[in-house]
C-alpha positions as CSV (number, residue, x, y, z in Angstrom):
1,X,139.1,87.4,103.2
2,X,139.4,90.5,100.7
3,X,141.3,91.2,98.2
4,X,142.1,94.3,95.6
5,X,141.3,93.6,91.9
6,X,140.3,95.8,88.8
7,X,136.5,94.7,87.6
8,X,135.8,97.3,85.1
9,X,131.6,98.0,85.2
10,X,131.4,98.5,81.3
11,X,133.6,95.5,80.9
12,X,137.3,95.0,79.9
13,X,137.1,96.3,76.0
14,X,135.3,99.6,77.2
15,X,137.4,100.1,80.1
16,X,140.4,99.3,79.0
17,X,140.0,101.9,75.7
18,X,138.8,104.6,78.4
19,X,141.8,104.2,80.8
20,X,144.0,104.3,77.5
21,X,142.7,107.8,76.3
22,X,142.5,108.8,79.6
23,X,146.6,107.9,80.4
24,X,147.4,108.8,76.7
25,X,145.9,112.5,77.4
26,X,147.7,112.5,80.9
27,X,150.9,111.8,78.9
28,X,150.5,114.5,75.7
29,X,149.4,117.3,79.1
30,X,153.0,116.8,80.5
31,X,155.3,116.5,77.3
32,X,153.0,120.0,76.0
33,X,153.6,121.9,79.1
34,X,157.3,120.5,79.6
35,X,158.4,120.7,76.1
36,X,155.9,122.8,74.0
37,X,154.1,125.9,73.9
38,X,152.1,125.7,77.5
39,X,151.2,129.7,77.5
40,X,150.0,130.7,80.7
41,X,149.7,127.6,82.0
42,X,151.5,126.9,85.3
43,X,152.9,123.7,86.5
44,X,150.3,123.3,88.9
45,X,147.6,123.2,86.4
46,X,149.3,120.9,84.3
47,X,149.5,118.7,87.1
48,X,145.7,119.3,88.5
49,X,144.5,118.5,84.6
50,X,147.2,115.4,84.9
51,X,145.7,114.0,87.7
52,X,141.8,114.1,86.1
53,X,143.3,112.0,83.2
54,X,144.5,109.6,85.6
55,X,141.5,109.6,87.9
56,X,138.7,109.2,85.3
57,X,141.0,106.4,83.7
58,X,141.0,104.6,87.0
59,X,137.4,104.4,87.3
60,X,136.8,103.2,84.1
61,X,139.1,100.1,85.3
62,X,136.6,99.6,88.2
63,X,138.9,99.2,91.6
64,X,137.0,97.2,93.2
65,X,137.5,94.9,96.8
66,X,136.3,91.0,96.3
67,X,135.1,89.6,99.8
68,X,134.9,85.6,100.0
69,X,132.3,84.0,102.4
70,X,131.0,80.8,103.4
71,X,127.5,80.1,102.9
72,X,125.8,76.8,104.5
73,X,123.0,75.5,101.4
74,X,119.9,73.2,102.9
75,X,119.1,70.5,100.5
76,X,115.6,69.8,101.6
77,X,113.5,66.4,100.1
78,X,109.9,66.8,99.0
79,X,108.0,63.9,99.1
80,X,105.0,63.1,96.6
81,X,102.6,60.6,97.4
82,X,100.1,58.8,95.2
83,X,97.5,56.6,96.7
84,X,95.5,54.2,94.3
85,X,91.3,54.4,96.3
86,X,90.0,52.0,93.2
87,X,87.3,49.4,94.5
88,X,90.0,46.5,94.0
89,X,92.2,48.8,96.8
90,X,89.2,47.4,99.5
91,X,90.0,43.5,98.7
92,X,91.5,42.1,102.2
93,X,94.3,40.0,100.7
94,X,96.7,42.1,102.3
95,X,99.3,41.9,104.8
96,X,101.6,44.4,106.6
97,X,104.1,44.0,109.2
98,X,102.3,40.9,110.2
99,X,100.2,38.0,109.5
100,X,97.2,39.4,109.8
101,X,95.4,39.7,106.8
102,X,94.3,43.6,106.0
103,X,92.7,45.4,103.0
104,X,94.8,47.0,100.7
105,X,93.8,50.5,101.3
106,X,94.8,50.0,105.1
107,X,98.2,48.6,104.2
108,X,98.5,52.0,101.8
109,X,97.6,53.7,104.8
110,X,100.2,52.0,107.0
111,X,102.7,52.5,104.4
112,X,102.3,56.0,104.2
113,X,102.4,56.7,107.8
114,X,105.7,54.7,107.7
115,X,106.8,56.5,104.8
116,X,106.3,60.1,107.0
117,X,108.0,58.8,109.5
118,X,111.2,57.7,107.6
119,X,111.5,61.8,105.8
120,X,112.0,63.5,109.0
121,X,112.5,67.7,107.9
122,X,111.2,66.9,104.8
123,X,107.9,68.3,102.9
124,X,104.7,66.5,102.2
125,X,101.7,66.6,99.2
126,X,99.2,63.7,98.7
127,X,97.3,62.9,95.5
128,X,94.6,60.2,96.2
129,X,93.1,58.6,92.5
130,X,90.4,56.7,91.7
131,X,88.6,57.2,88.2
132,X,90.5,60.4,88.1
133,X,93.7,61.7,90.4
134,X,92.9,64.7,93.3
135,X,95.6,67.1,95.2
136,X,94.3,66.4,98.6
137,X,97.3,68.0,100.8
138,X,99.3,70.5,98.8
139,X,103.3,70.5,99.5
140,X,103.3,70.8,103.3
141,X,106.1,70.4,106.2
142,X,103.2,69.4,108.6
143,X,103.4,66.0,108.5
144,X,100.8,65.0,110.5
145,X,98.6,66.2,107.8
146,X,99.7,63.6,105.6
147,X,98.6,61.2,108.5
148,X,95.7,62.5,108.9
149,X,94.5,62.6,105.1
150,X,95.6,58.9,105.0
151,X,93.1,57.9,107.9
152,X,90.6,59.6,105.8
153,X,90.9,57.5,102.4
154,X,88.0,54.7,101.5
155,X,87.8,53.4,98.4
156,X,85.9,54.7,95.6
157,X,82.5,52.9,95.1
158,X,82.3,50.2,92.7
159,X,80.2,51.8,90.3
160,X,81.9,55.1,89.3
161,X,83.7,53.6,86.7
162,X,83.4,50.8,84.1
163,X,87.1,49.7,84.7
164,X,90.3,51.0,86.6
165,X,93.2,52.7,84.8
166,X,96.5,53.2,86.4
167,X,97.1,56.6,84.7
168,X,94.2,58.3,86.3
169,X,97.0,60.2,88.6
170,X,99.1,61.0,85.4
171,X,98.0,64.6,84.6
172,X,97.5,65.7,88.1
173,X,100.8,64.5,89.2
174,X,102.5,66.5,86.1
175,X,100.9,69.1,87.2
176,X,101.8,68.8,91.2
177,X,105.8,68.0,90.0
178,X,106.4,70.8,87.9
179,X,104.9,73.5,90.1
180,X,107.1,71.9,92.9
181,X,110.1,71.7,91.2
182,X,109.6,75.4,89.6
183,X,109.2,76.6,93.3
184,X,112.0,74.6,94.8
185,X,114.3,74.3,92.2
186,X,117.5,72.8,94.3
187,X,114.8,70.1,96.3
188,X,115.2,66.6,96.1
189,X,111.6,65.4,94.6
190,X,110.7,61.5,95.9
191,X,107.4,59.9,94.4
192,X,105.6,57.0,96.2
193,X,103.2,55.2,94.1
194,X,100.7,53.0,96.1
195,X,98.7,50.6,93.9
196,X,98.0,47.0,94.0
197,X,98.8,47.4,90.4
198,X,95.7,46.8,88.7
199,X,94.7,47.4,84.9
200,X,90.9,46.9,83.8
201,X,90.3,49.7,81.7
202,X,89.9,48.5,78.1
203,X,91.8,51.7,77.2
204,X,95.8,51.8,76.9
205,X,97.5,52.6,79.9
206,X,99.8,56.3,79.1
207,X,103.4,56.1,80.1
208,X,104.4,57.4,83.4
209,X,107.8,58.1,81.8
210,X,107.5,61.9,81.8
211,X,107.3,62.1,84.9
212,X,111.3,61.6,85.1
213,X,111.8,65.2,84.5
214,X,110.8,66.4,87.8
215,X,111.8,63.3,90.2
216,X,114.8,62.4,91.6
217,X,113.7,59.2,92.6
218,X,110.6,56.7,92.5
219,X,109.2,54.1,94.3
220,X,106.1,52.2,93.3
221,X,104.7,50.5,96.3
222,X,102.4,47.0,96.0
223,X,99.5,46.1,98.3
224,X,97.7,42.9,97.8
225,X,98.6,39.4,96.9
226,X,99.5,37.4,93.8
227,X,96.4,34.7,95.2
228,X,94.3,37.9,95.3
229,X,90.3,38.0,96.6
230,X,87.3,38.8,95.8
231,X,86.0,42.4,95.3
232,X,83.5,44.1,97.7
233,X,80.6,46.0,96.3
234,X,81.1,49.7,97.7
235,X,78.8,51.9,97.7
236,X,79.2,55.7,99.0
237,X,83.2,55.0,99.4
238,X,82.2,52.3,102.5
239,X,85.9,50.2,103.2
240,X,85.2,46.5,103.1
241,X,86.2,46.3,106.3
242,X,83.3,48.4,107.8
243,X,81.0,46.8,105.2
244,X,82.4,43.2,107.6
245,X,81.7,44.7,110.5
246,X,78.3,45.5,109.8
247,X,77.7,42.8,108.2
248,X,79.0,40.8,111.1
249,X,77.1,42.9,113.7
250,X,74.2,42.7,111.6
251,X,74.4,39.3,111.1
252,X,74.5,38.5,115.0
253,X,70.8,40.6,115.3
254,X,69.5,38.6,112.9
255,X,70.6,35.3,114.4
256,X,68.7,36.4,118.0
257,X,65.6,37.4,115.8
258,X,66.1,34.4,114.4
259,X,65.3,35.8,111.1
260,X,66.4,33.8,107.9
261,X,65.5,36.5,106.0
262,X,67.0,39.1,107.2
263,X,70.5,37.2,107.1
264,X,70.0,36.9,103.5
265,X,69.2,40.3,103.3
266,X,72.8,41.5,105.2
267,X,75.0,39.2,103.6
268,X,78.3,40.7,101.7
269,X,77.8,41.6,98.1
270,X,80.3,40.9,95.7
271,X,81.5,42.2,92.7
272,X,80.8,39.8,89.8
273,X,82.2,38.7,86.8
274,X,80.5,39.2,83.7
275,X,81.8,36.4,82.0
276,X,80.8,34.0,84.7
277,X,78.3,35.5,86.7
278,X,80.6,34.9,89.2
279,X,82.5,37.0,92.0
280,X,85.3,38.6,90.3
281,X,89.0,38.5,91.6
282,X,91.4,41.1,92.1
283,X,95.3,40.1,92.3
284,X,98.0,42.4,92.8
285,X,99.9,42.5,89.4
286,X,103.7,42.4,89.8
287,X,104.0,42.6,86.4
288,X,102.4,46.2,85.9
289,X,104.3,47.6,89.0
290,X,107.7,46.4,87.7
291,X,106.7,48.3,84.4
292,X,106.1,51.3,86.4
293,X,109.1,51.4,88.6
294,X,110.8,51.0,85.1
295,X,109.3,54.3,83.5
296,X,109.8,55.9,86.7
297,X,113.5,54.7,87.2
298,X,113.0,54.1,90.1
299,X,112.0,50.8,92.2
300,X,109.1,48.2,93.6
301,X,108.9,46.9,96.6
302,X,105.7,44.8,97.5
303,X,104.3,44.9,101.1
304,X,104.0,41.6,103.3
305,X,104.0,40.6,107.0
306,X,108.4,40.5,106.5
307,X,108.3,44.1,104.4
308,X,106.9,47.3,105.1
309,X,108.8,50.8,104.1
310,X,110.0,51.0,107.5
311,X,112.8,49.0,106.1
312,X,114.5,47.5,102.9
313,X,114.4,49.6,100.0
314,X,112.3,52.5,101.1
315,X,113.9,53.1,104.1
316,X,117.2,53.2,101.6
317,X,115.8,55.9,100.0
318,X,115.2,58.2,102.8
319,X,118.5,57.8,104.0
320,X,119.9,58.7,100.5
321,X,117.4,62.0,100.1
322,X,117.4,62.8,103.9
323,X,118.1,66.7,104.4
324,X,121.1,67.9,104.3
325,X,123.4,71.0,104.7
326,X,126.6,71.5,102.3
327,X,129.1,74.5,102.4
328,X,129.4,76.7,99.7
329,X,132.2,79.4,98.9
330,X,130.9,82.2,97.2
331,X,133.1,85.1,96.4
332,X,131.5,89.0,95.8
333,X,133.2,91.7,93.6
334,X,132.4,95.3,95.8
335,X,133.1,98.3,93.5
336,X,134.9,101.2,95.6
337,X,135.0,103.9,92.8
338,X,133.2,106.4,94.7
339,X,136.8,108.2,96.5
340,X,138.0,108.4,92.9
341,X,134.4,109.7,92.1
342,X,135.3,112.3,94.9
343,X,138.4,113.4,94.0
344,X,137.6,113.9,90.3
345,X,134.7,116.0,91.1
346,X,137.0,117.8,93.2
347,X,139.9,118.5,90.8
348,X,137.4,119.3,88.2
349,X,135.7,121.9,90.4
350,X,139.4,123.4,90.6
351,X,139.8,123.2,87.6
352,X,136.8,125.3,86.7
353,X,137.5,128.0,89.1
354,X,140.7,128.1,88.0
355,X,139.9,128.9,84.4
356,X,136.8,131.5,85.6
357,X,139.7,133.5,87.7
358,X,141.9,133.5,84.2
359,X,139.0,134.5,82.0
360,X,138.2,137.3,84.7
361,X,141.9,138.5,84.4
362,X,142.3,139.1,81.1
363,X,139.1,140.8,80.7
């Protein structure tokens, strides 16, 4: 729908002052030539230099046409995930979906497959961290990338670091945030933390508070088990569960060579405490991902044979940030000065001949 309306382009003040003079000077031309001294000048040139008055003053009042359409917005949901490849993330204390104990770092992997599943439309970008955090999969729609980086994580080997620290991811996930939100301003930004929640740097743990700036919402997921287990020693980012295998397919060689030996030789190394001398355990600390959800604002859910983030709270969330279309009414303001541009220029032209032909004349 359009309508007519008066939008002046130098705004109201100087508008307004120039269609003044312009109506004032329109006004002294006809009381002059009606009841003062107009010489030779005829009534049709008091009403040509009456109309320029009027005409120039009308422009500077900006006629203009506004036009009111509909416009459909797509809210779309970027999804950020953060996957925790520490040594403890190899303990098999885990469950998902089922009974069946797992490692950690498979339930992770599980969870994020369930989590791509649950943001159909949406975008993608995956930060795995260990002793330090890594932008694997930039912000991508593909999410079959996501899946296919996940199938790739082992865990990082024992000896890279002295201790785990959750904010390893910290800086790296600033930095991933911001430059999503300063590209897609209008997105809906979701973070998944996966962690088992476990703090054994000696160093304090940073806040994960400023992150709230760029997220709408936050979910820190636990793997693992209160109980907990004992740590594999991984070398060259080997999963415990391959180290199991081979251990177990080893194992079986050496019980047809009949080599005591060589059993000894294949048998699962552990990492050990250095208090005890003893294999170390690893437990999921509830405590630590409540504190992060917390920072967040957002929520924990733990994984377990009942919970996975194909339902309860995550599957919430993806409801609430799914993509979505809203209408929006947007109203433009069209200038049409150019006729009164043409006339003008065409009253002044006559006015121009006009006074040549005079000047000629009374040469």
């Amino acid at each position: 729908m359009s309508t007519f309306t008066f939008s002046p382009l130098l705004g109201w003040p100087v508008g307004g002052t120039i269609a003044l003079v312009m109506l004032a000077l329109a006004i002294v031309e006809v009381v002059r030539h009606t009841f003062g001294d107009a010489g030779d000048e005829t009534m049709l040139s008091c009403v040509r230099r009456m109309l320029i008055c009027l005409t120039v003053g009308a422009m500077a009042l900006g006629p203009s046409m506004t036009v009111s359409t509909t416009s459909r917005a797509v809210n779309n949901t970027d999804v950020v995930m953060a996957v925790d490849v520490t040594g403890s993330m190899a303990v098999k204390d885990a469950t998902y979906g089922s009974d069946e104990l797992t490692t950690r770092l498979n339930a992770a992997k599980q969870a994020v497959d369930d989590v791509t599943k649950a943001y159909a439309d949406s975008s993608f970008a995956a930060v795995r961290f260990g002793a330090s955090g890594t932008l694997d999969v930039p912000l991508t729609p593909d999410a079959a990338a996501i899946r296919n980086w996940a199938t790739t994580l082992a865990p990082e080997a024992t000896g890279v670091s002295s201790g785990s620290s959750l904010d390893a991811p910290l800086d790296q996930l600033i930095t991933t945030l911001n430059d999503i939100r300063t590209t897609h301003p209008d997105d809906a930004i979701v973070l998944y933390l996966i962690t088992d929640g476990e703090q054994t740097s000696a160093q304090s743990r940073r806040t994960f508070s400023t992150l709230r700036h760029y997220i709408n919402d936050a979910i820190v997921v636990g793997v693992g088990s209160t109980a907990g287990g004992r740590i594999p020693l991984i070398k060259d980012g080997a999963s415990s569960d391959s180290s199991e295998s081979d251990k177990s397919s080893e194992s079986s060689e050496s019980s047809e060579s009949g080599s005591a030996e060589s059993k000894n030789s294949n048998a699962q190394q552990w990492v050990t405490d250095p208090d005890t001398g003893q294999p170390g355990i690893s437990k999921m600390d509830e405590t630590t991902l409540k504190n992060l959800a917390d920072e967040l604002g957002g929520s924990m859910v733990t994984t377990s044979a009942q919970n996975t983030m194909a339902n309860g709270r995550s599957a919430e969330a993806s409801k609430k940030w799914s993509v979505g279309a809203t209408a929006k009414q947007r109203t433009r303001t069209n200038p049409v000065v150019w006729p009164l541009a043409a006339i003008a220029l065409i009253l002044i032209a006559w006015e121009m001949g006009s006074t040549i032909a005079m000047s000629r004349r009374l040469l």
